[in-house]
C-alpha positions as CSV (number, residue, x, y, z in Angstrom):
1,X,0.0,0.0,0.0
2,X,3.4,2.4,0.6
3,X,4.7,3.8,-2.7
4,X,7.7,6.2,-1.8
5,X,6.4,7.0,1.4
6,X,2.7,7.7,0.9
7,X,-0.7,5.5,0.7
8,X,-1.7,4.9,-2.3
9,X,-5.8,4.7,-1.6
10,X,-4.6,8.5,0.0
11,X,-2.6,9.3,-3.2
12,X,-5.6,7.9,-5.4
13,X,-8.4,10.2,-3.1
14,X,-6.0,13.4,-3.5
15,X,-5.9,13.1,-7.3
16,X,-9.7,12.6,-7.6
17,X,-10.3,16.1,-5.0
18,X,-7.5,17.5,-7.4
19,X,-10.0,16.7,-10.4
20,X,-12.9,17.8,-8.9
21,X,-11.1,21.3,-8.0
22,X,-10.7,21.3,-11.8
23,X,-14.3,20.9,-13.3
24,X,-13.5,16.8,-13.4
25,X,-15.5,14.1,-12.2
26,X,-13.8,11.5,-10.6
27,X,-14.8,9.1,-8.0
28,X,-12.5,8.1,-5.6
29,X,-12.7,4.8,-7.0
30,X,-11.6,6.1,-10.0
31,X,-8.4,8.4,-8.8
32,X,-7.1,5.1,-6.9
33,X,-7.5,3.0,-10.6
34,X,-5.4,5.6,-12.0
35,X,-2.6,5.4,-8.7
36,X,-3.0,1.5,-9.4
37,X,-3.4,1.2,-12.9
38,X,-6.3,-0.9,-12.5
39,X,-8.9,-1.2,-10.0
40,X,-7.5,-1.4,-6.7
41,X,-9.8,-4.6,-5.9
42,X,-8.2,-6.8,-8.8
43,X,-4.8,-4.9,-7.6
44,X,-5.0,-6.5,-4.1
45,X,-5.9,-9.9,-5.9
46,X,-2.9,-10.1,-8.0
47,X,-0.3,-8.5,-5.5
48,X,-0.8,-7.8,-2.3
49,X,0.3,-10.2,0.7
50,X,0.6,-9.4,3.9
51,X,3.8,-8.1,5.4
52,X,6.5,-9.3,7.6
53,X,6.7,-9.1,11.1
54,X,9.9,-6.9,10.5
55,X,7.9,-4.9,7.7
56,X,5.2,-4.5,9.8
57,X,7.4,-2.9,12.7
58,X,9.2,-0.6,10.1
59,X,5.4,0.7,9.0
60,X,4.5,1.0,12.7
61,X,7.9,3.2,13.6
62,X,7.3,5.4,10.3
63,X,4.0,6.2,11.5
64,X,5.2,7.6,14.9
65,X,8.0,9.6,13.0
66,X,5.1,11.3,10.3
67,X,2.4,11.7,13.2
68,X,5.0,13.0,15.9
């Protein structure tokens, strides 16, 4: 879900507000297809496991450092 620091389902919602500050309609749904390059359900399908204990600590520590 972390591309260079950032969520992409967050990444995905700021480029569909960006649109809609623009005059374009875009569903949420349809700014994270972009971010994914499909939609995110069939993302998860194909790629998406579940992380390690040791990439689950470094997610946890990089959390406390961005919300400190």
């Amino acid at each position: 879900m972390i591309a260079g620091g950032f969520c992409r389902n967050s990444l995905g919602d700021w480029y569909a507000e960006a649109a809609a500050e623009h005059g374009v309609a875009l569903s949420k749904d349809e700014g994270r297809a972009r971010v994914y390059g499909m939609p995110q359900s069939e993302w998860k399908a194909q790629h998406q496991k579940y992380g390690t204990p040791e990439q689950l600590a470094a997610f946890a520590a990089s959390q406390k450092k961005a919300h400190s």
